[in-house]
N, C-alpha and C positions, 0 to 999 in steps of 0.2 A: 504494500500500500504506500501511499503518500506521506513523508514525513514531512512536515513541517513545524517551524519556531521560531515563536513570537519573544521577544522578552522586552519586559517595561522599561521606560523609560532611568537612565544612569546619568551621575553624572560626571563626565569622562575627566573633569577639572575643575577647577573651581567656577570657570568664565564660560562651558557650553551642557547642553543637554545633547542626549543622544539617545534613537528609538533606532533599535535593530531586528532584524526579522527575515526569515530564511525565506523561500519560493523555490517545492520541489520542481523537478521537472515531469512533464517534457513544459518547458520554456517557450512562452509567443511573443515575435517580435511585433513590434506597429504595424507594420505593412500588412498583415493577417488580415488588420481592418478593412482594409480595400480590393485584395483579393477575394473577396467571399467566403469569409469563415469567418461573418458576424458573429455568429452564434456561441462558438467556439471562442471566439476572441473575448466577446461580452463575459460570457463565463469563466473566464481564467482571470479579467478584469474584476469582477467580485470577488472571486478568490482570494485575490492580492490585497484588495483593499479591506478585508477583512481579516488578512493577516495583519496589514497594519493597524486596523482597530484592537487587535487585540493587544498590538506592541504597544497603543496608545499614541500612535503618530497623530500627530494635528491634523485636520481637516483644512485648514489655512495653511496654504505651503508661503505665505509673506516671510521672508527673513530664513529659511531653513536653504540648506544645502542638501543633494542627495549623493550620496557615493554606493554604486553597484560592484558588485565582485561579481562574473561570471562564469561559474567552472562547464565545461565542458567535456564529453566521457571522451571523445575521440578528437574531432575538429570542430571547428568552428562553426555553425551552423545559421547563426545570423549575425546579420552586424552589430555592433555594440552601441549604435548609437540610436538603432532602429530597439534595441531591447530596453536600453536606460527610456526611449522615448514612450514606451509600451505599457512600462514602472510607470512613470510620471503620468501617462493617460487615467491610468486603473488607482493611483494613490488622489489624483485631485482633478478638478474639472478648471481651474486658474491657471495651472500650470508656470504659465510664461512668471510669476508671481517668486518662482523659486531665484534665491539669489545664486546658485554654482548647483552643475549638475554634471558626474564623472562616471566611467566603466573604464575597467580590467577584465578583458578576459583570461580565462586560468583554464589552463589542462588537469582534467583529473581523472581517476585510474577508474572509468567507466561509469559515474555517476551524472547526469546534468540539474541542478540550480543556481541559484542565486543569491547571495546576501547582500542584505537592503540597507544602510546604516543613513539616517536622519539624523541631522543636526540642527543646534540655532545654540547661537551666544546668549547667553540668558543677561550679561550684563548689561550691555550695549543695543541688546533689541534684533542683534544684525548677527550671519550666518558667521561661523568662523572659517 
């Protein structure tokens, strides 16, 4: 079955907060949306945003940064910017709102997900 993991919000230092949270695979990138695999896409969209409620991710992405880690079992399967963009679809519907948004993909010894890690400066208001 599907493993997935949410964990509450930490605070990584004294100056940011941070929400993390896993996304087994199989992985959709953006493009899915316009290919004809609404259905499927929407679905994997809920998914994610409900992983993130459970991580406790804001619903207002204003001031938050996202960082993706992408492992992969074999190769690369989509692109990293069409996957972080597919995150961001399914986490908030403001999107453009986020201050910095990054992906790494990673090879790994036959598994595909993703780790989600959410930030914002809690001193200053503004993403670090």
């Amino acid at each position: 079955g599907k493993q997935c993991r949410a964990d509450r919000a930490t605070k990584s230092s004294m100056t940011s907060m941070a929400w993390r949270f896993t996304i087994a695979g199989p992985l959709k990138g953006y493009r899915a949306s316009v290919t004809g695999h609404d259905r499927s896409y929407s679905t994997w969209k809920r998914h994610v945003r409900l992983l993130a409620n459970v991580a406790g991710v804001p619903d207002d992405p204003e001031g938050l940064t996202i960082r993706v880690w992408i492992y992969w079992a074999k190769r690369t399967r989509i692109d990293g910017k069409n996957m972080l963009g597919s995150i961001e679809d399914a986490l908030w519907t403001q999107d453009r709102q986020l201050v910095e948004g990054s992906y790494r993909n990673v090879r790994d010894d036959g598994r595909e997900y993703a780790v989600v890690v959410v930030e914002r400066d809690v001193e200053s208001g503004e993403a670090k």
